[in-house]
Phi, psi and omega in degrees: 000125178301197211267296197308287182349280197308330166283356185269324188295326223271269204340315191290311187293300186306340187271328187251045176249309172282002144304305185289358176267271168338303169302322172298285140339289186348278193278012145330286214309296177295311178306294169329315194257353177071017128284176198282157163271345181270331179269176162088122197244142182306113159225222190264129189309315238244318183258345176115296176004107170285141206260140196258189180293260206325336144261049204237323218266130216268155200053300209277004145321302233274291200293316174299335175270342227343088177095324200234157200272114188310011193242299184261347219038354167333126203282154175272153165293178188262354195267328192313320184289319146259007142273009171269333184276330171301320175278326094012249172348292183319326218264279185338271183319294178331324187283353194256357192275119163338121192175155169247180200323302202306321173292303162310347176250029141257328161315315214280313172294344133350302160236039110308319157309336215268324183267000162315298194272348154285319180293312212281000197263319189322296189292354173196047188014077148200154155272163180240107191302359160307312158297009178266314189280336141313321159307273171305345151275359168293325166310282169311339153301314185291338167309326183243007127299343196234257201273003187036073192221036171323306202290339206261332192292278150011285192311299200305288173335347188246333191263331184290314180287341197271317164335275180256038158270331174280321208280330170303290182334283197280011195182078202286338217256349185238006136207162194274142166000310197272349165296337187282309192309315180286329174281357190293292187298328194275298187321330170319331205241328174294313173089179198283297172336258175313314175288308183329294184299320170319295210295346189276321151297329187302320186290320184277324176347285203279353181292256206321325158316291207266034180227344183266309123023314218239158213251140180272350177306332198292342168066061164122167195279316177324330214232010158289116199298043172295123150229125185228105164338117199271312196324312196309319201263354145294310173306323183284003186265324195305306207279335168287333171282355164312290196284004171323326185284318171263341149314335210093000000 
């Protein structure tokens, strides 16, 4: 493909990833407030205002507006802009990964789940235990379009989830009910191996998290405010070691 193709094809995938970014936040949004995703036309949280196409178009609204709601002035959140670039970026990889159509829309509803439900625990420390059994038949599927290696998807799922279900046990109060069922879930897709490497980054992650947290005034760790959400930095470890083949 010549140089002009390719910035247009790479301009095109990014654009309609952060579309799909954009949407994706939406029903962040709504899944909080308890409202429908389907009904309801987007507007601004803080005056209500309905938002016309010209504040629709994901980054570059965002940016053309710089920050704030053309209406109310109100500031956007920061997050709304790079989570269109996140996804966007993600749309972008996905598309360079080996695969025929089938495979690739399965990835892509993958992760989009992966960042539904990662964006919504980031924003209100819960998981939503709806996305787990989509998830994971989604997984066993893409196992058995690509490599078919159920019995190794299984294993990770019985050894990951089975992990921090003892980690549940011994420590009711430092993690939630719903982590071990999402590390269950994450091993689906990960296998024994590859989750195995997730969990050991996932393990300095949060290690680091809480030692840059934590205030010595509080006079010991028990009385340290840590709360650190697991989906997020679980989901980026599943993708980076994903995309291992297209990082190099």
């Amino acid at each position: 493909i010549s140089l002009p193709w390719l910035s247009l094809l790479i301009s095109f995938l990014v654009r309609l990833g952060s579309c799909l970014g954009s949407f994706l936040n939406l029903c962040a949004n709504r899944l909080r407030r308890e409202e429908s995703i389907i009904w309801g036309r987007s507007h601004c949280d803080s005056c209500g205002h309905i938002l016309g196409p010209g504040e629709l178009i994901p980054l570059v609204s965002y940016l053309r507006q710089k920050g704030k709601c053309r209406h109310c002035g109100k500031e956007l959140t920061v997050s709304l802009f790079w989570r269109e670039v996140e996804a966007g970026a993600l749309f972008l990889l996905l598309s360079r990964m080996p695969g025929p159509p089938a495979v690739l829309a399965l990835r892509l509803a993958c992760v989009c789940l992966l960042l539904l439900m990662a964006w919504t625990d980031r924003d209100e420390m819960q998981l939503y235990e709806v996305f787990f059994l989509p998830l994971g038949l989604l997984f066993l599927l893409l196992h058995g379009l690509t490599d078919g290696d159920l019995f190794s998807s299984l294993a990770g799922a019985g050894l990951l989830g089975g992990l921090l279900q003892l980690i549940h046990w011994r420590y009711p109060q430092g993690m939630g009910a719903g982590d071990p069922k999402l590390a269950a879930v994450m091993g689906l897709w990960l296998g024994p191996w590859t989750g195995s490497r997730a969990f050991s980054w996932l393990r300095a992650w949060l290690v680091s998290v809480c030692l840059f947290a934590f205030n010595p005034e509080n006079n010991g760790w028990d009385k340290a405010p840590v709360q650190v959400p697991l989906a997020p930095y679980f989901v980026l470890a599943g993708l980076l070691l994903r995309f291992r083949s297209v990082f190099g």
